[in-house]
C-alpha positions in Angstrom: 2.2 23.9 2.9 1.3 22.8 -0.6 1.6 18.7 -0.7 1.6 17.4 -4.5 0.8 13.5 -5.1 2.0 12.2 -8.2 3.3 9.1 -9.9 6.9 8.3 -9.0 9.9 9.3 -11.3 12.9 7.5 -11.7 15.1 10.6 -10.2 13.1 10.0 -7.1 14.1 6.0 -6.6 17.1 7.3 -4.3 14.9 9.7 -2.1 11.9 6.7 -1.9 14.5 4.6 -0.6 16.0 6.7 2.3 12.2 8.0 3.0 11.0 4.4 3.9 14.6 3.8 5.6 13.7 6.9 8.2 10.0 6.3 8.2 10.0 3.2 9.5 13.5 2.8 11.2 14.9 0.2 9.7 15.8 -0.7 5.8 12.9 -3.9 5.1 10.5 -2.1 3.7 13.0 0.3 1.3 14.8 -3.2 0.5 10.9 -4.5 -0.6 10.4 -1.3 -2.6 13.6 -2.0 -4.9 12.9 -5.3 -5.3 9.3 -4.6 -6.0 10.2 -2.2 -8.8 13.1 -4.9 -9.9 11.1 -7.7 -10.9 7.8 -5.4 -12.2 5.7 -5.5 -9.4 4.6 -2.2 -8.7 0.7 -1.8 -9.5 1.1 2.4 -8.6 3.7 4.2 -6.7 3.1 7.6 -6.0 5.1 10.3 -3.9 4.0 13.3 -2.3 6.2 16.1 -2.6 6.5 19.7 -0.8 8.7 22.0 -2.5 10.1 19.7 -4.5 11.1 17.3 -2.0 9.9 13.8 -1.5 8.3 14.0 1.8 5.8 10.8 1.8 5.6 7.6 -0.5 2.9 5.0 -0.6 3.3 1.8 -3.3 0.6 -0.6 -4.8 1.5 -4.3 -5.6 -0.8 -7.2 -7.5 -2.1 -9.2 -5.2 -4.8 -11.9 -5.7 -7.6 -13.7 -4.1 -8.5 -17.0 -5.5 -8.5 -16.0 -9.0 -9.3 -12.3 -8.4 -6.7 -10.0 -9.1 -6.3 -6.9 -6.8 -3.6 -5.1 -5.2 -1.8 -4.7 -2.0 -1.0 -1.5 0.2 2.3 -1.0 1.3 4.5 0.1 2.2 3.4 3.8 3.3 5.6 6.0 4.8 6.1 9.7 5.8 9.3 11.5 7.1 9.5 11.5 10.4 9.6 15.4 10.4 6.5 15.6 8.2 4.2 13.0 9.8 1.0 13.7 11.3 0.4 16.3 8.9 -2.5 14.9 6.8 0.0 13.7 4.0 -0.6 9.5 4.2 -3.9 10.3 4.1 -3.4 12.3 0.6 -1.3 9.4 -0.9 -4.0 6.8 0.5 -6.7 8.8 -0.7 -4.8 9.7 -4.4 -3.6 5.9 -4.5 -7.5 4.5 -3.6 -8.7 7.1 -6.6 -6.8 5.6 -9.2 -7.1 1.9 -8.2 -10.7 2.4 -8.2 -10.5 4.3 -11.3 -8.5 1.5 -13.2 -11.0 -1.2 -12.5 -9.1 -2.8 -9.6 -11.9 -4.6 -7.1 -10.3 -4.9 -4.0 -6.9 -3.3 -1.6 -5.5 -5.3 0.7 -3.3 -3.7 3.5 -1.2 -5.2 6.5 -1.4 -2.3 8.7 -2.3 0.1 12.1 -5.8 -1.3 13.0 -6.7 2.3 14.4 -5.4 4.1 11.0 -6.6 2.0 8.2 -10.4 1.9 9.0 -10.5 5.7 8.2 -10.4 4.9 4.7 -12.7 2.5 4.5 -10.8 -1.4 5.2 -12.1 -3.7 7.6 -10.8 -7.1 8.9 -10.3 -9.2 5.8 -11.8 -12.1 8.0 -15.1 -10.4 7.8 -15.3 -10.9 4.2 -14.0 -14.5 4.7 -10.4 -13.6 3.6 -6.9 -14.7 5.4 -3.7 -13.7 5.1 -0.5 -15.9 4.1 0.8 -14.5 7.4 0.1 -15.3 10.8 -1.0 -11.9 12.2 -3.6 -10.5 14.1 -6.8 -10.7 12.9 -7.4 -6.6 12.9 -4.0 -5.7 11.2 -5.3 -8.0 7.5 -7.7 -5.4 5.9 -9.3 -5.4 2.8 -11.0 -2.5 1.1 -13.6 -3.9 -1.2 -13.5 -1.3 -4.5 -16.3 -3.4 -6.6 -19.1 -5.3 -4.7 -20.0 -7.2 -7.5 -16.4 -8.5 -8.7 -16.2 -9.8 -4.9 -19.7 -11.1 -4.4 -18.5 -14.5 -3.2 -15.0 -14.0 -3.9 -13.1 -15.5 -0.4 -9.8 -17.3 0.8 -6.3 -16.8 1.0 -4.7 -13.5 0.0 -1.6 -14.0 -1.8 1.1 -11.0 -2.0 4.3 -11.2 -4.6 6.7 -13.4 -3.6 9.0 -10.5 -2.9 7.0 -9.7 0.1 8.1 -13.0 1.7 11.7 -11.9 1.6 10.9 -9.8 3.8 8.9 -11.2 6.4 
């Protein structure tokens, strides 16, 4: 099995779509994809592939913290078929790569408390971060890419408005 990550291509917008539709049962997080990539607010969005098919997707959006720009995580998804296979972890792995690479200083992530850690977030709280959600404290993560850009740097995360349409 021979998983390729790369950037998204706009033949693939149809197969991104009906990937987070099965993934995650339900169409909110395909319906935050298109309007994500609508209005320009995709930081990264990267596919994995396995012989030529679009098997798992993972997108990047700005996000800030005070006045600290970042990105968010999300969403990530893998066909059902193909899950537990190793391939979110390439596209979280890929995806942190680049961030890093491109100067970004933090990722913020809404997500599995038992899956996220793995890579390396942690509460946001312990960094003196909230989200603009009320969720459970160990679901708001933060992966901190450059120490010194966030020395200090605490508050509210802010997402793209689009997120809160579908909340």
């Amino acid at each position: 099995m021979t998983i390729i990550i790369r950037e998204e291509r706009p033949e693939d917008i149809v197969a991104i779509r009906d990937l987070n539709d099965r993934a995650f049962g339900q169409e909110r997080e395909g319906h935050l994809v298109d309007a994500l990539r609508s209005h320009g607010g995709i930081s990264l969005s990267l596919v994995a592939t396995l012989n030529g098919r679009v098997v798992g997707h993972v997108l990047f959006s700005p996000a800030t913290i005070g006045a600290v720009a970042g990105v968010a995580l999300g969403p990530m998804g893998v066909l059902p078929e193909h899950q537990r296979q190793g391939i979110g972890s390439k596209l979280i792995e890929s995806g942190k790569r680049i961030v890093r690479g491109s100067g970004c200083p933090f990722i913020i992530v809404l997500g599995h408390a038992n899956y996220y850690p793995r890579f390396g977030f942690r509460p946001a709280s312990t960094h003196g971060v909230m989200c603009d959600w009320d969720v459970p404290d160990d679901v708001f993560m933060l992966l901190v890419l450059d120490d010194q850009m966030m020395e200090g740097v605490s508050g509210l995360a802010k997402y793209r408005d689009e997120f809160w349409s579908v909340v």
